[in-house]
Biopython code that builds the backbone (N, CA, C, O; Angstrom):
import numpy as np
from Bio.PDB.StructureBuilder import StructureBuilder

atoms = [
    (1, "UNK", "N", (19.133, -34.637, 11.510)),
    (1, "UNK", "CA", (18.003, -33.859, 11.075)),
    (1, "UNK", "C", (17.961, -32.542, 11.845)),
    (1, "UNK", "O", (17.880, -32.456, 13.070)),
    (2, "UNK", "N", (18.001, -31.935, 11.329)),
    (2, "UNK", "CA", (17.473, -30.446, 11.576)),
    (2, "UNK", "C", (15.826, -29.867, 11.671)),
    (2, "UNK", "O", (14.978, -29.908, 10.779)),
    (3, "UNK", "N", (15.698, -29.339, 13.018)),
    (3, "UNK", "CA", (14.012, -29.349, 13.249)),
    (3, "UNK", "C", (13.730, -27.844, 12.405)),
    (3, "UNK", "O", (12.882, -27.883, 11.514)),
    (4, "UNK", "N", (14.405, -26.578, 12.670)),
    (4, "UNK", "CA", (14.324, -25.778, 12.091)),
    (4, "UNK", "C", (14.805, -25.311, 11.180)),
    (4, "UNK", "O", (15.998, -25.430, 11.460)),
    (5, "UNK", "N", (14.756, -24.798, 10.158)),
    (5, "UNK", "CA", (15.981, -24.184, 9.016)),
    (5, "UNK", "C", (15.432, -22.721, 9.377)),
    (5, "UNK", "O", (14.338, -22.422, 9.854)),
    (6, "UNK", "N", (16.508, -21.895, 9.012)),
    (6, "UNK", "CA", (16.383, -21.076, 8.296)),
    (6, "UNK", "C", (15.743, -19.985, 7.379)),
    (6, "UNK", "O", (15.981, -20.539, 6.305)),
    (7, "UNK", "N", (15.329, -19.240, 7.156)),
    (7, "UNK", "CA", (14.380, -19.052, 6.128)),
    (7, "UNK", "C", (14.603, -17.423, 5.598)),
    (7, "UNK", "O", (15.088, -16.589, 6.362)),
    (8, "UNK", "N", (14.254, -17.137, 4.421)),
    (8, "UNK", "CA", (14.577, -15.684, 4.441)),
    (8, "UNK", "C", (13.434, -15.017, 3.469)),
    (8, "UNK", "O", (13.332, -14.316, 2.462)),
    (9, "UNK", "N", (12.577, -15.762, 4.527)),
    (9, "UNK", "CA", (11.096, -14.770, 4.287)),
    (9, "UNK", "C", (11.054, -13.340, 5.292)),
    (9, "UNK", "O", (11.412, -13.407, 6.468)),
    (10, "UNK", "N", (10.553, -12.001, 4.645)),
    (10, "UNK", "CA", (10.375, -11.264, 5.224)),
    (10, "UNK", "C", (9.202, -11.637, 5.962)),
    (10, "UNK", "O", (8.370, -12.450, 5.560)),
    (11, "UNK", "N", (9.141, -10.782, 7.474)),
    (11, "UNK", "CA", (7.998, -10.870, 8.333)),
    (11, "UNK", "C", (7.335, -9.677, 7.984)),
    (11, "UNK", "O", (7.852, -8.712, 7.421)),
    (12, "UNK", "N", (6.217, -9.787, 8.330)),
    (12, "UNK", "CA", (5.478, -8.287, 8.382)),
    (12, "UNK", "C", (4.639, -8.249, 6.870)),
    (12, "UNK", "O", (3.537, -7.752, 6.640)),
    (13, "UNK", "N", (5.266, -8.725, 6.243)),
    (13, "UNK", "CA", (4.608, -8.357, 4.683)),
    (13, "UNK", "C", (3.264, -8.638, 4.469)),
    (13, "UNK", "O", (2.574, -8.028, 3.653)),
    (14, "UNK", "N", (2.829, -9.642, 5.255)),
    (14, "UNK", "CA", (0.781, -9.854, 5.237)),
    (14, "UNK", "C", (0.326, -8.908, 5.666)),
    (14, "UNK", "O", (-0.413, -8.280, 4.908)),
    (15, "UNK", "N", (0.576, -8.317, 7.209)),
    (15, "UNK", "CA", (0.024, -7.620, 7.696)),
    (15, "UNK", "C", (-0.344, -5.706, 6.992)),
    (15, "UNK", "O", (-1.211, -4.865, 7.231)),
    (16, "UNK", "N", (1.040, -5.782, 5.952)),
    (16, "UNK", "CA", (0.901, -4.368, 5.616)),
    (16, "UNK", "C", (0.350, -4.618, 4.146)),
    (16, "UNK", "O", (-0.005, -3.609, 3.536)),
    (17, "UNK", "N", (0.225, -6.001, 3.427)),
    (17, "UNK", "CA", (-0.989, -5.864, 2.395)),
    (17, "UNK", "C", (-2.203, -5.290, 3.417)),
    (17, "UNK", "O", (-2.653, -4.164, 3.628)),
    (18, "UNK", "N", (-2.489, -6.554, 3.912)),
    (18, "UNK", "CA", (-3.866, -5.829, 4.573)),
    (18, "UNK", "C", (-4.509, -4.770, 4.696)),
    (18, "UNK", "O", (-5.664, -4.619, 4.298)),
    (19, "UNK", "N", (-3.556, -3.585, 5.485)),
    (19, "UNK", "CA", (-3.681, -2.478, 6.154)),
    (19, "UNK", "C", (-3.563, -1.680, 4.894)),
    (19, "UNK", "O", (-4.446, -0.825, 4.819)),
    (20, "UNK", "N", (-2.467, -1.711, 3.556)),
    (20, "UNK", "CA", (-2.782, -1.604, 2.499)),
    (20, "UNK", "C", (-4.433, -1.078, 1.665)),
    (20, "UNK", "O", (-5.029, -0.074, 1.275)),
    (21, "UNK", "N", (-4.581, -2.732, 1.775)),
    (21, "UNK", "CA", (-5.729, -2.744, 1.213)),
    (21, "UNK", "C", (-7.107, -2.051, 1.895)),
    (21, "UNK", "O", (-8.059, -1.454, 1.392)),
    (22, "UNK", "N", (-6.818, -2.353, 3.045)),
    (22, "UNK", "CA", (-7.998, -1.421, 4.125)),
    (22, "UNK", "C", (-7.831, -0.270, 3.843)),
    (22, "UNK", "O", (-8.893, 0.334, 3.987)),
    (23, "UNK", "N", (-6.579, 0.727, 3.318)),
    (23, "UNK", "CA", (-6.590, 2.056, 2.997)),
    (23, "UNK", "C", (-7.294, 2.097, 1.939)),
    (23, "UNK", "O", (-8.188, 2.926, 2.113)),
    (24, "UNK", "N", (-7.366, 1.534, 0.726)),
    (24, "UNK", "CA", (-7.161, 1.657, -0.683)),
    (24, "UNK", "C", (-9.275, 1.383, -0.432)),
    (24, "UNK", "O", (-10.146, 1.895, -1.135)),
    (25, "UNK", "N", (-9.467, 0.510, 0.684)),
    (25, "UNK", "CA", (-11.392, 0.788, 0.538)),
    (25, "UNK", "C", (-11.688, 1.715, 1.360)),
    (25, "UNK", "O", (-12.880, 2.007, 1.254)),
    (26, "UNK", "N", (-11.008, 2.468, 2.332)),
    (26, "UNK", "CA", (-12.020, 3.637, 2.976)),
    (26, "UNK", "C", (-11.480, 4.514, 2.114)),
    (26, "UNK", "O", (-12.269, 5.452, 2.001)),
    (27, "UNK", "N", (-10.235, 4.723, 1.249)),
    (27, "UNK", "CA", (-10.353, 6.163, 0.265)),
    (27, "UNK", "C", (-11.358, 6.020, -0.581)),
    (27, "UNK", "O", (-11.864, 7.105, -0.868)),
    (28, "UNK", "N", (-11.975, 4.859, -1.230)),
    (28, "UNK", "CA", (-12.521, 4.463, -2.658)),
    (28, "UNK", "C", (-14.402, 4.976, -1.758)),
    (28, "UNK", "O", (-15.370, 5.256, -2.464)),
    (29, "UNK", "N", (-14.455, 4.975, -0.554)),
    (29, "UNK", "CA", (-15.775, 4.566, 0.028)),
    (29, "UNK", "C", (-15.859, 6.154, 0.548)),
    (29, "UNK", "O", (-16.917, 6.781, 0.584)),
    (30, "UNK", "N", (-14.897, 6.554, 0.843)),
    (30, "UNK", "CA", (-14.757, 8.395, 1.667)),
    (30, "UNK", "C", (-15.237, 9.007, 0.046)),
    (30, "UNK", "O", (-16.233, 9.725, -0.051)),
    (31, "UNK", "N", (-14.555, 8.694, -0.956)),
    (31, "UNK", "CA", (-14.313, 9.192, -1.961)),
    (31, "UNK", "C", (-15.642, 9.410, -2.657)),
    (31, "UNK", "O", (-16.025, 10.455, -3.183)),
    (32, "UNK", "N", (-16.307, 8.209, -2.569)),
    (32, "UNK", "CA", (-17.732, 7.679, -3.588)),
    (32, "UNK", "C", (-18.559, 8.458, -2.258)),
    (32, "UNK", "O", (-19.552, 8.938, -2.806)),
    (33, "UNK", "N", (-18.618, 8.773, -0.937)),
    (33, "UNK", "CA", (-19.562, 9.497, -0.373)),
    (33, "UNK", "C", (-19.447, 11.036, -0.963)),
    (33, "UNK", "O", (-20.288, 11.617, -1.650)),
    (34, "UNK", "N", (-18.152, 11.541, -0.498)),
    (34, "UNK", "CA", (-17.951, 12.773, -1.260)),
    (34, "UNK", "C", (-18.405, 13.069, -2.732)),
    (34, "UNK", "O", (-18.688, 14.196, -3.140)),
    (35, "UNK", "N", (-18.437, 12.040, -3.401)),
    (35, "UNK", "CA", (-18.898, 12.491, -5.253)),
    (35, "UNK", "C", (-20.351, 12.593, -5.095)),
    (35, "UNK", "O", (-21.018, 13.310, -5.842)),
    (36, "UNK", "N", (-20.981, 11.741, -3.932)),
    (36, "UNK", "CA", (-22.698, 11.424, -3.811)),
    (36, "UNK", "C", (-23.012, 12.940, -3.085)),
    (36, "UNK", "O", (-24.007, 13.553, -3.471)),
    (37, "UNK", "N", (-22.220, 13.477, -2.123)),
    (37, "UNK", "CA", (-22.596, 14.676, -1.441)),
    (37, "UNK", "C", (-22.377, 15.876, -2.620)),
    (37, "UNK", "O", (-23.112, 16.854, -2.761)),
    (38, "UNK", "N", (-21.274, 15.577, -3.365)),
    (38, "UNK", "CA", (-21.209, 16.883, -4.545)),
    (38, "UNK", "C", (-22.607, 16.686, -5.434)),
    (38, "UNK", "O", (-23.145, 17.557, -6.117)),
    (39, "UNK", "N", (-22.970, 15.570, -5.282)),
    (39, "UNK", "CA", (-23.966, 15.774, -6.983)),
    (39, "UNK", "C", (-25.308, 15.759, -6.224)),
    (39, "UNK", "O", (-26.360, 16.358, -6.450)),
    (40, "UNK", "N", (-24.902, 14.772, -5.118)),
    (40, "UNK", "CA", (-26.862, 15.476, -4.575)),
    (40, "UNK", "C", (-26.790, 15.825, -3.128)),
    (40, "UNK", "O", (-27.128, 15.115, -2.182)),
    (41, "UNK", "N", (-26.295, 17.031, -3.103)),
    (41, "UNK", "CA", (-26.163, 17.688, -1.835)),
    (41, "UNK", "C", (-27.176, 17.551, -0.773)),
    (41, "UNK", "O", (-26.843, 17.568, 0.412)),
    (42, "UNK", "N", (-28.280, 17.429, -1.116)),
    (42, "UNK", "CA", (-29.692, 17.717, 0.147)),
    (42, "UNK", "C", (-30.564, 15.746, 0.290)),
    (42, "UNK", "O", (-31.101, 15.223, -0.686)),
    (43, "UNK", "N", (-30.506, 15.340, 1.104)),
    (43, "UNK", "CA", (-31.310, 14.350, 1.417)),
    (43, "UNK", "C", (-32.380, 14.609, 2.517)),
    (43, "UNK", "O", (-32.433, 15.737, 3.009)),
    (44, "UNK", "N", (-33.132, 13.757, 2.883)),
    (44, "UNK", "CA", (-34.781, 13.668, 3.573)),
    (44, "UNK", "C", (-34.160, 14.086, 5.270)),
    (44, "UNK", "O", (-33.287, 13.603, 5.990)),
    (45, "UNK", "N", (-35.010, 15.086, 5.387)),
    (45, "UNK", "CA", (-34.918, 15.384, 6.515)),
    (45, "UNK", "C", (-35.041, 14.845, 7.869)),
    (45, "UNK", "O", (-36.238, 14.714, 8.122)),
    (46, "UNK", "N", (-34.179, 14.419, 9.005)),
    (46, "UNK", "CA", (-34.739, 13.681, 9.880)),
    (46, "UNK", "C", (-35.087, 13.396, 10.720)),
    (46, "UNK", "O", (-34.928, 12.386, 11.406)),
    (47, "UNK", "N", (-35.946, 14.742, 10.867)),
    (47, "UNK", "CA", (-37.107, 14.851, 11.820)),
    (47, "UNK", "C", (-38.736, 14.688, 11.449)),
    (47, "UNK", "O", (-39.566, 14.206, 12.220)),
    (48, "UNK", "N", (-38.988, 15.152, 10.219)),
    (48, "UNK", "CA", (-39.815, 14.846, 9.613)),
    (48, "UNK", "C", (-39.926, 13.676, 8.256)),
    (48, "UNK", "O", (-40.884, 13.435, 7.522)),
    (49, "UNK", "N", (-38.973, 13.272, 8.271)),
    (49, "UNK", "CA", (-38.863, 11.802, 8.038)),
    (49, "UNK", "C", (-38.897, 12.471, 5.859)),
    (49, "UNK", "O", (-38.934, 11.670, 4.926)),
    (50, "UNK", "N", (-38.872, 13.836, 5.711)),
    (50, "UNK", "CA", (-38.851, 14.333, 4.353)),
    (50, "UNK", "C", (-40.189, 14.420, 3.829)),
    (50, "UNK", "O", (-40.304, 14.390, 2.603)),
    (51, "UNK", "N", (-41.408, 14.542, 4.674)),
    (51, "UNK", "CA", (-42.658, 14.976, 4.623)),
    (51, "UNK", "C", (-42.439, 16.315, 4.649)),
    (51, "UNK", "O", (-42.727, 16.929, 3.621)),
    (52, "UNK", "N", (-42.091, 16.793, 5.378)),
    (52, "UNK", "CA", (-42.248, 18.816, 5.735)),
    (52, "UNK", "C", (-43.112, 18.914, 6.972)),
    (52, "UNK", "O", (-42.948, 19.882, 7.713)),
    (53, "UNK", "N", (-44.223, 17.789, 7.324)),
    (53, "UNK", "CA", (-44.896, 18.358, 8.437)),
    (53, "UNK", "C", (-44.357, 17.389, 9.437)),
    (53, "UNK", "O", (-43.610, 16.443, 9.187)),
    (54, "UNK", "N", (-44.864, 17.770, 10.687)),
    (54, "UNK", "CA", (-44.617, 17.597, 12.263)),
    (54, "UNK", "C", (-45.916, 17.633, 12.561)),
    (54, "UNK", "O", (-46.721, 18.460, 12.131)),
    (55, "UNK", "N", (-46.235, 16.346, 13.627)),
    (55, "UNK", "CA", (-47.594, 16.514, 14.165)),
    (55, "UNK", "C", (-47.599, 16.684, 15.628)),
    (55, "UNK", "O", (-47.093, 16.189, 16.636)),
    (56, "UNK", "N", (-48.366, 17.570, 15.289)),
    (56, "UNK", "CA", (-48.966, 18.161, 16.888)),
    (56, "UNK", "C", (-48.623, 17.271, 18.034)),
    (56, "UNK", "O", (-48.453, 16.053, 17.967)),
    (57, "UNK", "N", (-48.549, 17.961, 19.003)),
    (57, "UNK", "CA", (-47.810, 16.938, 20.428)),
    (57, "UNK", "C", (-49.096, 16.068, 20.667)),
    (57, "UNK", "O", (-48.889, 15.082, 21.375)),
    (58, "UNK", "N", (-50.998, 16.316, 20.003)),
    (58, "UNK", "CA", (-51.813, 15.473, 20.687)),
    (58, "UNK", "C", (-52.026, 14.949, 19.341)),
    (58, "UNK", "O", (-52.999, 14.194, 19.314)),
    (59, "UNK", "N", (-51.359, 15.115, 18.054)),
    (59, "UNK", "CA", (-51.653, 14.258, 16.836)),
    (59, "UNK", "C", (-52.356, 14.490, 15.881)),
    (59, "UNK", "O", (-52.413, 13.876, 14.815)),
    (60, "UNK", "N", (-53.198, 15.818, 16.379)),
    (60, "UNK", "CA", (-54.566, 15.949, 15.710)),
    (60, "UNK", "C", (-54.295, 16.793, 14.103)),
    (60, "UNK", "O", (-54.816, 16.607, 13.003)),
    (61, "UNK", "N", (-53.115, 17.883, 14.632)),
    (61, "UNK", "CA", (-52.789, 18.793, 13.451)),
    (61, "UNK", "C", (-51.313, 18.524, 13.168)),
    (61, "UNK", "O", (-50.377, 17.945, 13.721)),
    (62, "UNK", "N", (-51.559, 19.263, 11.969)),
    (62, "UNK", "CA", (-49.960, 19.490, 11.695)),
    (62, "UNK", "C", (-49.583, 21.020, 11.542)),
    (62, "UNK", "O", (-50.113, 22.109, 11.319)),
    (63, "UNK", "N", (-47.984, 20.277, 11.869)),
    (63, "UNK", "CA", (-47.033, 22.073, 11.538)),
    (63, "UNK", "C", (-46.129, 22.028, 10.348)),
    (63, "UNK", "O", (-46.678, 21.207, 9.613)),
    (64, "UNK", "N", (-45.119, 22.427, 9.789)),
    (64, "UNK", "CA", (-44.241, 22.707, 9.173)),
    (64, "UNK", "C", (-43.205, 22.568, 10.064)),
    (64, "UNK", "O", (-42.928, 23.425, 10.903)),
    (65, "UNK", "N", (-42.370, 21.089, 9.861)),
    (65, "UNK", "CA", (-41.130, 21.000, 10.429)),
    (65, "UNK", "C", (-40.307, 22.373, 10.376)),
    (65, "UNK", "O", (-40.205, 23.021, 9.334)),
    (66, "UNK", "N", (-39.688, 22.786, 11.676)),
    (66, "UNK", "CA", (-38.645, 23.551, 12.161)),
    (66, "UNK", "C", (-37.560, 23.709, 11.527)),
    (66, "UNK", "O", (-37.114, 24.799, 11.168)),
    (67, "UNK", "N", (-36.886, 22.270, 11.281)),
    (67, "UNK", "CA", (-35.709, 21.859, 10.994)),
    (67, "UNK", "C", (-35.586, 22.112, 9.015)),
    (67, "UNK", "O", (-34.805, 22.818, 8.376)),
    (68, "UNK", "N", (-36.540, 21.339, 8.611)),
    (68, "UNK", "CA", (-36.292, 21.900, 6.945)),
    (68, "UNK", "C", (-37.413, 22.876, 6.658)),
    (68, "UNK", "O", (-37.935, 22.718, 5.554)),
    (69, "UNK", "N", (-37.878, 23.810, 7.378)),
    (69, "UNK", "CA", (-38.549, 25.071, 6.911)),
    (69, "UNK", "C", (-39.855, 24.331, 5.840)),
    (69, "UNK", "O", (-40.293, 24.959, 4.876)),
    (70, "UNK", "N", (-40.291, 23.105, 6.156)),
    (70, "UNK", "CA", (-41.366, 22.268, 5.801)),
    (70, "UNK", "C", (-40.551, 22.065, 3.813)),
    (70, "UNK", "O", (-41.255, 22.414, 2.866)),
    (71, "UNK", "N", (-39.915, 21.813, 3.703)),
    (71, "UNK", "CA", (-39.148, 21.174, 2.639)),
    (71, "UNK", "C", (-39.149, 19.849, 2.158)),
    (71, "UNK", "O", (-39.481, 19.311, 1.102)),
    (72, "UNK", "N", (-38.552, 19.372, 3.534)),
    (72, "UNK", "CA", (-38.717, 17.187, 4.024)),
    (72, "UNK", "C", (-37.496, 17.732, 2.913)),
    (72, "UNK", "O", (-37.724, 17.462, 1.734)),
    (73, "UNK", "N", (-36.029, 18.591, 3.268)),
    (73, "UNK", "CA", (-34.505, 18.336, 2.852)),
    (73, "UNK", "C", (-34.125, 18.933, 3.465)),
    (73, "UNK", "O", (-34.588, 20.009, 3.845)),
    (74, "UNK", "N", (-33.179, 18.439, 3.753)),
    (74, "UNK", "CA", (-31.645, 19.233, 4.799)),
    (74, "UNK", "C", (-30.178, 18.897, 3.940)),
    (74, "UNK", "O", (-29.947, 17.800, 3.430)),
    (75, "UNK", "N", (-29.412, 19.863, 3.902)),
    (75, "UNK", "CA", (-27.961, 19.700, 3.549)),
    (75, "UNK", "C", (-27.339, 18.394, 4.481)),
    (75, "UNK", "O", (-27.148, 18.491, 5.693)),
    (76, "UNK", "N", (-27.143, 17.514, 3.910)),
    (76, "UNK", "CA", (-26.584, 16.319, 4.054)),
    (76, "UNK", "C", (-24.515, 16.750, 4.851)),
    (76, "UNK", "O", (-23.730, 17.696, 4.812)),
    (77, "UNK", "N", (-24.542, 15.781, 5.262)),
    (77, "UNK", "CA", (-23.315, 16.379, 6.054)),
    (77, "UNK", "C", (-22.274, 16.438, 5.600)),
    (77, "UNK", "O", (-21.418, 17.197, 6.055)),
    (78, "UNK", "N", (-22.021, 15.440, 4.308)),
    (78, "UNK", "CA", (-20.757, 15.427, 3.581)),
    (78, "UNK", "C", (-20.558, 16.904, 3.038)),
    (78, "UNK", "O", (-19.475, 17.482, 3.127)),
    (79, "UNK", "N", (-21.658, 17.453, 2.484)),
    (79, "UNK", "CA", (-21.614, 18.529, 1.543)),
    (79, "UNK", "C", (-21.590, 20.004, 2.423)),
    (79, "UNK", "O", (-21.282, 21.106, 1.969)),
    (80, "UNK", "N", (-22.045, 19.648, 3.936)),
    (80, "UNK", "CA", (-20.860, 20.513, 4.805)),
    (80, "UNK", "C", (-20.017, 20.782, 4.895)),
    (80, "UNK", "O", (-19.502, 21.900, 4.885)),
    (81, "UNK", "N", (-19.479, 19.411, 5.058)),
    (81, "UNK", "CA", (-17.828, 19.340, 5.062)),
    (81, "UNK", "C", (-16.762, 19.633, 3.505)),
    (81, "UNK", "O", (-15.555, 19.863, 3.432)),
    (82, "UNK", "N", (-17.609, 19.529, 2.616)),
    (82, "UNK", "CA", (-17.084, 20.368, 1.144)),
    (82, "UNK", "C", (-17.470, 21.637, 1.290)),
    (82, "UNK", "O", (-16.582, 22.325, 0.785)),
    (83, "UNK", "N", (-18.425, 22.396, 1.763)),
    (83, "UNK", "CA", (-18.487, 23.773, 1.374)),
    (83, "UNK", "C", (-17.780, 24.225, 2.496)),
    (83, "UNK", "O", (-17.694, 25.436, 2.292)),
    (84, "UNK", "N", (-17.196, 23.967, 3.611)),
    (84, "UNK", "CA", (-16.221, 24.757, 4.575)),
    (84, "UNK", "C", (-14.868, 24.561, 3.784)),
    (84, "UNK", "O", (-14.164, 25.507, 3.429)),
    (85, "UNK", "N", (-14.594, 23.298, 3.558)),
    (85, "UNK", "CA", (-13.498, 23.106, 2.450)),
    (85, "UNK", "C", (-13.110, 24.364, 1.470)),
    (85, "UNK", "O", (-12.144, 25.128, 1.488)),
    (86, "UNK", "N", (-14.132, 24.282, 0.698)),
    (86, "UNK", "CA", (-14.553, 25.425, -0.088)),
    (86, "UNK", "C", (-14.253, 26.998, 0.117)),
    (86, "UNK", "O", (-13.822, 27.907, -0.593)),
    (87, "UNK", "N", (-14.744, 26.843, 1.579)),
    (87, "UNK", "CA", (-14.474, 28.531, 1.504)),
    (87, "UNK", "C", (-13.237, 28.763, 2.153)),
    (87, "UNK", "O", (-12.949, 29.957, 2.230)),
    (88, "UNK", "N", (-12.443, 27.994, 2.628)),
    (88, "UNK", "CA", (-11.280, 27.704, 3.194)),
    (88, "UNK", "C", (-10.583, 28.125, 1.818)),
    (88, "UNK", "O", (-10.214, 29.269, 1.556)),
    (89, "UNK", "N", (-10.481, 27.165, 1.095)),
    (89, "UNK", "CA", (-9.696, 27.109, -0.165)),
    (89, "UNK", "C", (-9.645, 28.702, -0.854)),
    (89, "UNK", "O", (-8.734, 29.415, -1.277)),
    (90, "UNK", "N", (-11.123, 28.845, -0.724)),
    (90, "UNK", "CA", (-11.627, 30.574, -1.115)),
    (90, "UNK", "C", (-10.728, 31.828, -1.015)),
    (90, "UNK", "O", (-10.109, 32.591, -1.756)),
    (91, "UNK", "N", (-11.035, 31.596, 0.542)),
    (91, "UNK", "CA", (-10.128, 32.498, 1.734)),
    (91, "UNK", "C", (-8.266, 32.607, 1.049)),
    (91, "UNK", "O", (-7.510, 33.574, 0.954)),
    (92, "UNK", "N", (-8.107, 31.288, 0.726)),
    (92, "UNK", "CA", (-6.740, 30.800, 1.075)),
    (92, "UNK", "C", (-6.321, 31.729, 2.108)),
    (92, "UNK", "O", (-7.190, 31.977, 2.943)),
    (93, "UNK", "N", (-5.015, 32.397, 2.276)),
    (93, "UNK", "CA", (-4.331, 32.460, 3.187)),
    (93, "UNK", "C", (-4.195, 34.158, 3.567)),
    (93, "UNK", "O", (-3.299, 34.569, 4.305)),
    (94, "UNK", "N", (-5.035, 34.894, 3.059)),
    (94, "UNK", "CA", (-5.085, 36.316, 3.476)),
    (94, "UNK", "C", (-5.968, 36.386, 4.689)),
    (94, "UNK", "O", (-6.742, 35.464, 4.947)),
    (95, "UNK", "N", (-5.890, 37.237, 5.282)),
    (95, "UNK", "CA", (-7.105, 37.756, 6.554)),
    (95, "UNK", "C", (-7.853, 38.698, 6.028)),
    (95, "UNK", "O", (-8.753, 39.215, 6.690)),
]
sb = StructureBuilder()
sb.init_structure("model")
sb.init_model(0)
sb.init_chain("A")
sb.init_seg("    ")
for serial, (resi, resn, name, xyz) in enumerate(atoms, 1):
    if name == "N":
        sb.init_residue(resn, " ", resi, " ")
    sb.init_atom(name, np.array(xyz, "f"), 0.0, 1.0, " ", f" {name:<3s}", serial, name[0])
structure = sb.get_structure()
Protein backbone atom coordinates (compact mmCIF):
# COMPACT_ATOMS: atom_id res chain seq x y z
CA UNK A 1 0.00 0.00 0.00
CA UNK A 2 0.96 3.26 -0.81
CA UNK A 3 0.16 6.13 1.85
CA UNK A 4 0.55 8.89 -0.67
CA UNK A 5 -0.06 9.06 -4.46
CA UNK A 6 0.57 11.44 -6.53
CA UNK A 7 -1.70 13.90 -7.79
CA UNK A 8 -1.81 16.49 -10.53
CA UNK A 9 -3.95 18.99 -9.06
CA UNK A 10 -2.78 22.47 -9.50
CA UNK A 11 -2.06 24.38 -6.14
CA UNK A 12 -2.96 27.85 -5.78
CA UNK A 13 -6.14 27.77 -7.87
CA UNK A 14 -8.69 28.45 -4.67
CA UNK A 15 -6.84 31.05 -3.47
CA UNK A 16 -6.81 33.15 -6.82
CA UNK A 17 -10.72 32.41 -7.38
CA UNK A 18 -11.08 34.14 -4.23
CA UNK A 19 -8.92 37.12 -4.66
CA UNK A 20 -10.64 36.97 -8.12
CA UNK A 21 -13.80 37.30 -6.87
CA UNK A 22 -12.88 39.92 -4.10
CA UNK A 23 -11.77 42.07 -7.18
CA UNK A 24 -14.83 41.55 -9.28
CA UNK A 25 -17.00 43.06 -5.65
CA UNK A 26 -14.91 46.12 -4.81
CA UNK A 27 -15.01 47.13 -8.74
CA UNK A 28 -18.95 46.38 -8.84
CA UNK A 29 -19.18 48.42 -5.15
CA UNK A 30 -16.30 51.41 -6.22
CA UNK A 31 -18.32 51.42 -9.37
CA UNK A 32 -22.13 51.62 -7.93
CA UNK A 33 -20.57 54.49 -5.41
CA UNK A 34 -19.22 56.39 -8.35
CA UNK A 35 -22.71 56.13 -10.51
CA UNK A 36 -24.50 57.28 -6.88
CA UNK A 37 -21.87 60.31 -6.67
CA UNK A 38 -22.51 61.14 -10.58
CA UNK A 39 -26.34 61.25 -10.26
CA UNK A 40 -26.64 62.73 -6.80
CA UNK A 41 -23.65 64.63 -6.22
CA UNK A 42 -24.57 66.65 -2.84
CA UNK A 43 -25.69 64.72 0.42
CA UNK A 44 -26.66 66.13 4.19
CA UNK A 45 -24.21 68.04 5.60
CA UNK A 46 -22.21 66.90 8.60
CA UNK A 47 -22.09 69.32 10.80
CA UNK A 48 -25.41 70.39 10.79
CA UNK A 49 -26.74 67.11 10.45
CA UNK A 50 -28.60 68.82 6.76
CA UNK A 51 -30.74 71.30 8.83
CA UNK A 52 -28.61 74.53 7.73
CA UNK A 53 -28.59 75.79 11.33
CA UNK A 54 -25.95 75.47 14.19
CA UNK A 55 -26.88 76.26 17.68
CA UNK A 56 -25.42 78.69 19.66
CA UNK A 57 -22.52 77.50 22.03
CA UNK A 58 -25.38 78.27 25.10
CA UNK A 59 -28.31 76.67 22.82
CA UNK A 60 -30.54 79.43 22.95
CA UNK A 61 -30.16 80.71 19.14
CA UNK A 62 -29.33 79.68 16.00
CA UNK A 63 -26.79 80.43 13.12
CA UNK A 64 -26.43 79.29 9.61
CA UNK A 65 -23.98 76.43 9.46
CA UNK A 66 -20.42 77.60 8.18
CA UNK A 67 -19.78 74.54 6.42
CA UNK A 68 -22.99 74.37 3.89
CA UNK A 69 -23.61 78.21 3.78
CA UNK A 70 -27.02 77.07 5.79
CA UNK A 71 -28.08 74.63 2.78
CA UNK A 72 -27.94 71.16 5.23
CA UNK A 73 -25.67 69.91 1.52
CA UNK A 74 -22.18 69.50 0.89
CA UNK A 75 -20.50 67.91 -2.27
CA UNK A 76 -20.19 64.39 -1.25
CA UNK A 77 -16.62 63.06 -1.71
CA UNK A 78 -16.94 60.67 -4.49
CA UNK A 79 -18.06 63.51 -6.78
CA UNK A 80 -14.72 65.24 -5.76
CA UNK A 81 -12.88 62.76 -6.79
CA UNK A 82 -14.84 62.78 -10.41
CA UNK A 83 -14.65 66.43 -10.92
CA UNK A 84 -10.65 66.55 -10.37
CA UNK A 85 -10.80 63.51 -12.70
CA UNK A 86 -12.62 65.71 -14.88
CA UNK A 87 -10.59 68.54 -15.14
CA UNK A 88 -7.54 66.45 -15.40
CA UNK A 89 -9.01 64.74 -18.41
CA UNK A 90 -9.98 68.55 -19.47
CA UNK A 91 -6.46 69.81 -19.14
CA UNK A 92 -5.17 66.59 -20.79
CA UNK A 93 -1.64 67.08 -21.38
CA UNK A 94 -0.86 70.80 -22.40
CA UNK A 95 0.37 73.42 -19.71
Amino acid sequence: MVPHAATATPTGTDDTRVYAALLLVILAVTGCYLLGCWLWPFGACRRCRGTGKRRSPFGRAFRLCHRCDGTGRTLRIGRHILNTLRELHDKGGSK
